[in-house]
N, C-alpha and C positions, 0 to 999 in steps of 0.2 A: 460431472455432467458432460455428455455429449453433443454442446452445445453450437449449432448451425442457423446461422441468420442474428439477426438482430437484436427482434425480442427476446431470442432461446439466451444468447451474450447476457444483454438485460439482467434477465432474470437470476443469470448466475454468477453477475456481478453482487447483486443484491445480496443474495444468499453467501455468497465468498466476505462481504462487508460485515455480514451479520457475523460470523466466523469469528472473523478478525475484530473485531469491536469486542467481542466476548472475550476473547484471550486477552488484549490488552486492560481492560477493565480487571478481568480477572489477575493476572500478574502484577498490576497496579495495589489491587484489594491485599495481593502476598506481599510485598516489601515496600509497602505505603511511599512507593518513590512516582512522579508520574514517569510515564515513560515518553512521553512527546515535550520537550521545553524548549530552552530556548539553548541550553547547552546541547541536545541532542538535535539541534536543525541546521539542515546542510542548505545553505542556499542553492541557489539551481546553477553549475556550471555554464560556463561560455560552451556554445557547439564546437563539436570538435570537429575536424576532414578527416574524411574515411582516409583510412591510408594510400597513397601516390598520387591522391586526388590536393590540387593547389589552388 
């Protein structure tokens, strides 16, 4: 999608969600493993400084 402004984002977040929902359910459904756990979650890093910035 050639997506400009907000709603058009929106909309093709949604769509790109539905996407991804589907594959992961799907590849779930092939090797009865989930794929989101708790061994698979990265906690969210400390920010980092752009480089030569202090």
């Amino acid at each position: 999608m050639k997506a400009t402004g907000m709603n058009e984002n929106e909309d093709a977040a949604i769509t790109g969600g539905g996407i991804a929902k589907k594959a992961r359910l799907e590849l779930e459904g092939k090797t009865g493993k989930k794929v989101v756990s708790a061994e698979s979650y990265l906690p969210p890093s400390k920010k980092k400084l752009a480089k030569g910035k202090e």
